[in-house]
N, C-alpha and C positions, 0 to 999 in steps of 0.2 A: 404515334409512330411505334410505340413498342408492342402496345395492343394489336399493331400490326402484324408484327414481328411473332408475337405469341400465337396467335391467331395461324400464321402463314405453318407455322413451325406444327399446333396442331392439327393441323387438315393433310399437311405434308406425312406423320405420321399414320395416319390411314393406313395408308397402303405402301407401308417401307419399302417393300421389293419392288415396286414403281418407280417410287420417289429415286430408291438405291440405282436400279437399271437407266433410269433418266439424266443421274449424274454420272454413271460410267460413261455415260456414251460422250458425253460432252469433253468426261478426263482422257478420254481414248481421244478423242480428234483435236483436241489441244495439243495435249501432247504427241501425238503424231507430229500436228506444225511446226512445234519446239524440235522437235530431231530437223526436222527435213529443213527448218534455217537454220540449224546450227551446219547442217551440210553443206548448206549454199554457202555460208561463211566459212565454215573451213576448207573448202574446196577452193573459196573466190580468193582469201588468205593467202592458201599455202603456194596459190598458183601465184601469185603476186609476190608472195618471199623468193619463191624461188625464181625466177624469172629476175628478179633486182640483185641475187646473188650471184646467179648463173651467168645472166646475160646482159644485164642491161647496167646495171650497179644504179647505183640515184644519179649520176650526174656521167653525161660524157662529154669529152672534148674530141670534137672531128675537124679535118679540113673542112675550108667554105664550099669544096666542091665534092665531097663525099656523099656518096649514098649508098646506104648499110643492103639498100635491096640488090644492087649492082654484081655488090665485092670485088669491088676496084680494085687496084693495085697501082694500078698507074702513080707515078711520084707525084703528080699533080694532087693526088686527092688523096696524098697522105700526110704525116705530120713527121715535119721532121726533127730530127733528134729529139724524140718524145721523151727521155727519162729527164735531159735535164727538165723541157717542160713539166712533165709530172712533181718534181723535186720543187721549181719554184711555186706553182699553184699549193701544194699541199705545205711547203713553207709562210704563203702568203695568208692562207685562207683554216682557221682554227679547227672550223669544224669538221674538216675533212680526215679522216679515220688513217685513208691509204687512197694513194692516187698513181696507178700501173700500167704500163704502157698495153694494148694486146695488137697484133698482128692479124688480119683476118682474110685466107682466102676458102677458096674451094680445091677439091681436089676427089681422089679417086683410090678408094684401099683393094688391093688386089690379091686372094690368095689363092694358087690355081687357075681354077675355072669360075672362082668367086668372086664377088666384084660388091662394090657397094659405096657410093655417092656420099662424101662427107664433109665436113666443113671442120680448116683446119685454121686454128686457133693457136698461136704463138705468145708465150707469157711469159713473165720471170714465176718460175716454183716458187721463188723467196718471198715473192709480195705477201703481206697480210688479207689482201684482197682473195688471194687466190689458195688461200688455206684451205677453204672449204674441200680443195678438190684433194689436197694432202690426206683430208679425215675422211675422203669416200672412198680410197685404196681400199680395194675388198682383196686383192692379190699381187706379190709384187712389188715393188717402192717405188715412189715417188722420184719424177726426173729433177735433174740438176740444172742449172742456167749453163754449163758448161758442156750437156751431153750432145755431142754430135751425131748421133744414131738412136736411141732411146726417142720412144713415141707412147703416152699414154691413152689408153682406147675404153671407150665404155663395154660393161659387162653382156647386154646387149649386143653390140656388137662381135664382140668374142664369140657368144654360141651362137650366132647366125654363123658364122665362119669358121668354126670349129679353132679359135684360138686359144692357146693358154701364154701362159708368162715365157719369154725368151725364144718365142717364133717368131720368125721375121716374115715381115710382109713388105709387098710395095706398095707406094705411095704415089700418085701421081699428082701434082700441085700445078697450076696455072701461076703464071710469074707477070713483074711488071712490065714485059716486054710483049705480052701476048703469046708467048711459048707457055708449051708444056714440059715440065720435067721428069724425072721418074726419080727413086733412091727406096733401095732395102734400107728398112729400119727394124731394128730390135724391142721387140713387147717389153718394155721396164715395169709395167704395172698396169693393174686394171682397175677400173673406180665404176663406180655405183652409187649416183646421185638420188635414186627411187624414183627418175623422171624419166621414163623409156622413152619417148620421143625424142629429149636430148642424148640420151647416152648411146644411143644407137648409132646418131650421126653427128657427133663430134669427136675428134680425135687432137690431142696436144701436143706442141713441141716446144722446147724452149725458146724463148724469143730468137735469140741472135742464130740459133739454126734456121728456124722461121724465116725470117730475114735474109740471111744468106742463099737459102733454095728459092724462096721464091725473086730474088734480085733485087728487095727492095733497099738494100743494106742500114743504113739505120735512121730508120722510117717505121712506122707505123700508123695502124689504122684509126687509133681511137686512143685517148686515156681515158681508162677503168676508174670510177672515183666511189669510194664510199662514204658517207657521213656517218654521223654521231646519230643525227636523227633524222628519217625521212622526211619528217614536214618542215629540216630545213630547206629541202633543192630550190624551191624555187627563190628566195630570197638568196643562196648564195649562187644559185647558174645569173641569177642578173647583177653582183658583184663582180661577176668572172666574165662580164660580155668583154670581147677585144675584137677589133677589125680583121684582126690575122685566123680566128679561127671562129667556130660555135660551139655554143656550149646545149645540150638537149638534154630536158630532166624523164626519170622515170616515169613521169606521166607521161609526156609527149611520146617517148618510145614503146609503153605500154596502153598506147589509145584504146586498141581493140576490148584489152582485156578489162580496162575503165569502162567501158559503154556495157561489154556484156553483162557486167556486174548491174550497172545503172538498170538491163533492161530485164534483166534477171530477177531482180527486185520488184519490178511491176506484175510483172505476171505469175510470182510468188503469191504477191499482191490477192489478186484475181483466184489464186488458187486455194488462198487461205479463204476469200471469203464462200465458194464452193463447197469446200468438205465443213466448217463452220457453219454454212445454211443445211445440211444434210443432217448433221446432228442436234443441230438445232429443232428441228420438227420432229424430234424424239421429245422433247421438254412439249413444245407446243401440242405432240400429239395427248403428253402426258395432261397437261393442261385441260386440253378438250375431253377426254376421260373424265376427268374432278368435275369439269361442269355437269356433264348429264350426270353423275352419279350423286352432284350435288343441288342438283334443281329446286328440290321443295326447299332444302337451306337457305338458297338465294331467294326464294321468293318467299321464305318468314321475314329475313334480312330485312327487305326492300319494304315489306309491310309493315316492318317496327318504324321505316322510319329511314335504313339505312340508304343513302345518296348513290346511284351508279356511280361515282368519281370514286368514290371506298371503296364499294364491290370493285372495279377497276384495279385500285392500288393494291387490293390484297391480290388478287391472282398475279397481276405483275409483283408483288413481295416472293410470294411461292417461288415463280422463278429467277428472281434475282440468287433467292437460298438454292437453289436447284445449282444456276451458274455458279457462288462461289463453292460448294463441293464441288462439282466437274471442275473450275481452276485449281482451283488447292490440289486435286488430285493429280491433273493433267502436267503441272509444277513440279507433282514429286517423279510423276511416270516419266516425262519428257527431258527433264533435271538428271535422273538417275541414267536412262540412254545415253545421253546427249555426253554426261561424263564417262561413260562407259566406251566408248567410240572414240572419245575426246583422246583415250589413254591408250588404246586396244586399235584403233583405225577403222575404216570399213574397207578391203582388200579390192584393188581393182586393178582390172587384168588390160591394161593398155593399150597393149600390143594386137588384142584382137581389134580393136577400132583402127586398125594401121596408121593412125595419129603421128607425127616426126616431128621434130623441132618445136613440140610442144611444152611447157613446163608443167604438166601434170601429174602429182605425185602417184607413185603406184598404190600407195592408202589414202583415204581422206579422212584427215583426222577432225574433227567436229568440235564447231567451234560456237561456246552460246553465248549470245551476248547481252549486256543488259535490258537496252533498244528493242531489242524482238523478243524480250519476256512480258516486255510490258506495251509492245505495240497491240500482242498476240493477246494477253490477256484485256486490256481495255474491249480489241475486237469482240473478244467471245461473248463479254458481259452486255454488247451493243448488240451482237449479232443474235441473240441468247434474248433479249427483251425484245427484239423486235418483233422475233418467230411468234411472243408469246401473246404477242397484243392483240391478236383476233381472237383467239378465244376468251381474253380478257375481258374485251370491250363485248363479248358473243353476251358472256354473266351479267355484265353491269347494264346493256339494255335489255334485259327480259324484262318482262311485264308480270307483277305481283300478281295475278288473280291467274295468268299461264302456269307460272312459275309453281305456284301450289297446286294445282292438278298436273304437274308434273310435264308441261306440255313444251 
């Protein structure tokens, strides 16, 4: 084996700038892969943090007759006197962080001749749940559980309508009665989540305003629940099942965004092994090279005696050393991106895809995992030998007496 090894190492040297151009190309498409999963992960990540932040939390409790696609209002299909509920579930159950009443309907922001379809969101300010939106104030303060006119708008929203801090706009909200209402409220502050699909078309009031404009008086849609740790929801939503209401975990709420990941992953899949076979037949082409320039070699080899299965293992040796330089390299290249992105983002413009009520951050921060360092790399060194075994096996069947006249 080591003879091998010596052997591979000097035939390799020959022709360095070969050898050298044969391993770039393999640390270039490695490392390419490494960026482009760490994307898929921080992009599949940050949509799934935010989305559990924003919208969905780990765990909610709704009426049996709710449905989030509807945006009911109707007292049937809401829950009533949700704080005390919130108070005893989050007394009863440890792992739950904060558990917040929210109010959820539709409505209509009006300024001028401006107009613009949004979904209004009633909360207590105070919850710990609902801090997030305190620290995305870009303008403005944060409302109060008491403000009866104050309305928090996203930033997006704003420069579509040319809004700033303490213009009032109207509101139009559907109620539980099947009416519509209208009420001027005052800009208290503007927030910016970095999700322009959300912050375009969501707008906030305080619960018990919430509540009151739309007539559901104290009722609400949903309790808001966060835990300690994701991968507890599903053991505590089946502690928390009761006849009176349901309980739905961030998986079930987040199906779409579960599968896309799942199918994202396959065809990443597929893509890794594409650009992986492309740079691969740089090695192999390299390979093919060393055999004809190495013929009469091979066929003194083969005449002392030595076995095609050697001839064989040594070309396949060459590129095994060929793959671990392109890894080692493609490690540092893809490593060095992959953190550099990770810290910095890659900038993405949202709003031209006209995307809405999406959780997709305006950067994607990139995110590498250990899983696909070492899925990638196993690949390469499989996809990397495979390329190389026709020319391999081309050396180890020559024929000694071709082989010396060069044939």
């Amino acid at each position: 084996m080591i003879q091998l090894f010596k052997m591979a190492f000097r035939d390799l040297g020959r022709n360095k700038r070969r050898t050298i151009l044969s391993a770039l190309a393999v640390s270039v498409g490695m490392g390419l892969l490494l960026l482009m999963s760490s994307v898929i992960v921080g992009e599949m990540q940050g949509t799934l943090r935010n989305t559990i932040q924003l919208f969905s939390g780990h765990l909610q409790i709704r009426s049996l007759t709710y449905d989030e696609n509807k945006i009911s209002l109707k007292w049937d299909d809401l829950i009533e006197n949700p704080q005390a509920l919130a108070d005893t579930v989050a007394a009863q159950v440890p792992q739950i962080v904060d558990a917040t009443p929210r109010l959820v309907a539709s409505g209509i922001v009006t300024r001028g001749e401006n107009s613009r379809g949004v979904q209004v969101i009633g909360f207590d300010p105070d919850a710990q749940a609902n801090q997030v939106y305190r620290q995305s104030v870009t303008d403005g303060e944060f409302l109060t559980p008491d403000d009866r006119e104050g309305i928090l708008i996203g930033l997006p929203l704003a420069d579509k309508l040319g809004l700033a801090v303490g213009d009032q706009i109207n509101l139009l909200v559907n109620t539980s009665n099947g009416d519509v209402v209208e009420q001027l409220f005052t800009i208290r502050g503007i927030y910016s989540t970095n999700t322009f699909g959300y912050d375009e078309s969501t707008v906030f009031l305080p619960l018990a305003k919430a509540q009151t404009i739309t007539g559901a008086e104290d009722r609400a849609s949903l309790i808001f629940i966060m835990l300690k740790e994701r991968d507890q929801s599903d053991a505590v939503a089946a502690a928390m099942q009761s006849p009176n209401y349901t309980v739905v975990t961030w998986r079930g709420m987040n199906a779409l965004i579960v599968q896309f990941e799942d199918y994202a992953n396959a065809y990443m899949t597929i893509f890794y092994l594409i650009v992986l076979g492309i740079t691969a037949t740089v090695v192999s082409n390299t390979l093919v090279m060393s055999v004809f320039e190495r013929t009469r070699e091979i066929g003194i080899l083969a005449a002392i005696g030595m076995k095609g299965r050697r001839i064989l293992a040594q070309f396949l040796t060459e590129a095994a050393l060929i793959a671990t330089g392109g890894v080692i390299g493609g490690l540092i290249l893809g490593g060095a991106m992959a953190a550099y992105f990770g810290r910095y983002g890659i900038p993405l413009d949202i709003s031209k895809f006209g995307l809405t009520g999406i959780m997709i951050n305006d950067k994607i921060y990139t995110q590498l995992t250990l899983d696909n360092v070492i899925y990638l790399t196993v690949v390469t060194y499989i996809v990397t030998l495979i390329a190389s075994f026709a020319p391999a096996r081309m050396a180890s069947r020559m024929e000694p007496v071709d082989a010396l006249h060069g044939k």
